[in-house]
N, C-alpha and C positions, 0 to 999 in steps of 0.2 A: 478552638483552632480554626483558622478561618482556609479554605482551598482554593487555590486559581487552576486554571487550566493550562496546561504548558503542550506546547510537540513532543511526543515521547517517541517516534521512532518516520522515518521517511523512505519512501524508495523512491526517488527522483527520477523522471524522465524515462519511465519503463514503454516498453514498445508492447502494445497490443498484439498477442499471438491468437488469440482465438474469441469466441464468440455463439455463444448454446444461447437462443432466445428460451427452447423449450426446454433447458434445467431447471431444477427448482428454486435455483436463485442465487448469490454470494457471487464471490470473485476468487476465482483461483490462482494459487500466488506459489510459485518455485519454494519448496518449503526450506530450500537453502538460504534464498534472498528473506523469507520469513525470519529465519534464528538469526540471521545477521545483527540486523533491527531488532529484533527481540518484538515480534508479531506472533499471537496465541492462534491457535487456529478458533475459529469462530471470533474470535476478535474482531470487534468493531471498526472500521473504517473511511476514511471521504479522502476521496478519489477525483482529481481536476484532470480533466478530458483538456490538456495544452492546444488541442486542433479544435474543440469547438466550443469548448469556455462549459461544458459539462460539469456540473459538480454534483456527486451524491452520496450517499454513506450505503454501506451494505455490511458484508464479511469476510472473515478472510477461510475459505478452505484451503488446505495445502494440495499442493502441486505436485510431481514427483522433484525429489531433489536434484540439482543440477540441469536441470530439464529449460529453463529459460521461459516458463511456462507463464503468462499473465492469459487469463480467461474473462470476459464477460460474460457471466451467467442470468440466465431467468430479464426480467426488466432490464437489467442493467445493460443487457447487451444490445440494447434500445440506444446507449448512450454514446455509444462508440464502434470503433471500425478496428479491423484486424489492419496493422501499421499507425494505428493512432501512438501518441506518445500522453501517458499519463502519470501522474506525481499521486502517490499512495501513504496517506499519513493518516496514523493516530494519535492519540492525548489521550495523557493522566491528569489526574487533582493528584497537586501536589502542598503541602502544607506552605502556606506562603513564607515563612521563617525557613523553609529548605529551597524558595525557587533561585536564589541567584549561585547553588551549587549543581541544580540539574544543567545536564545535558541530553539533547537527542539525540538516539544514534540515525546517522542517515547515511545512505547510501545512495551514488549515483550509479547511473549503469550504461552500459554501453549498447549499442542496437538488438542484441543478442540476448539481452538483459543480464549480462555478467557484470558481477562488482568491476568498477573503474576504481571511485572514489571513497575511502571509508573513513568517518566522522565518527567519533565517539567520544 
């Protein structure tokens, strides 16, 4: 069985709320906008910095829920600024014989990082 990599989940155009150079690392993510997407906590991540073409992978800790919370932690917080706007996606292997039934879910959000738009 042979696997491709497909999008399995997106937070589109999230606004930078915070920023810990000295935590010990990840990104923290509203754990509401997490289960939206269906993002695991420590789940792997790459993360596009929209305001300065930043791209990098980290993880995801959860946030308090409803909270609107996106954090750059540890290194990462090197890579962006509190009102940056960044796009938050993971990928699965999926069996190539199942890719043209997958779908990702994504979400867009609004300055507050509250769901606007839901894709599923």
């Amino acid at each position: 069985m042979r696997l491709i990599t497909l999008l399995k989940s997106k937070i589109h155009r999230a606004t930078v709320t915070g920023a810990s150079q000295h935590y010990e690392g990840s990104m923290t993510i509203d754990a509401s906008l997490c289960r939206l997407v269906g993002l695991r906590e420590y789940e792997k991540i790459l993360v596009g910095n929209v305001e300065n073409g930043e791209r990098f992978e980290t993880y995801v800790i959860y946030g308090a829920a409803e909270s609107g919370v996106i954090e750059l932690n540890g290194a990462t917080a090197l890579l962006g600024r509190i009102g940056d706007k960044v796009t938050i996606m993971n990928f699965a292997q999926v069996p190539e014989n199942e890719a043209d039934a997958h779908h990702p879910q994504i979400v867009l959000v609004d300055d507050k990082n509250r769901p606007k738009t839901i894709k599923k």
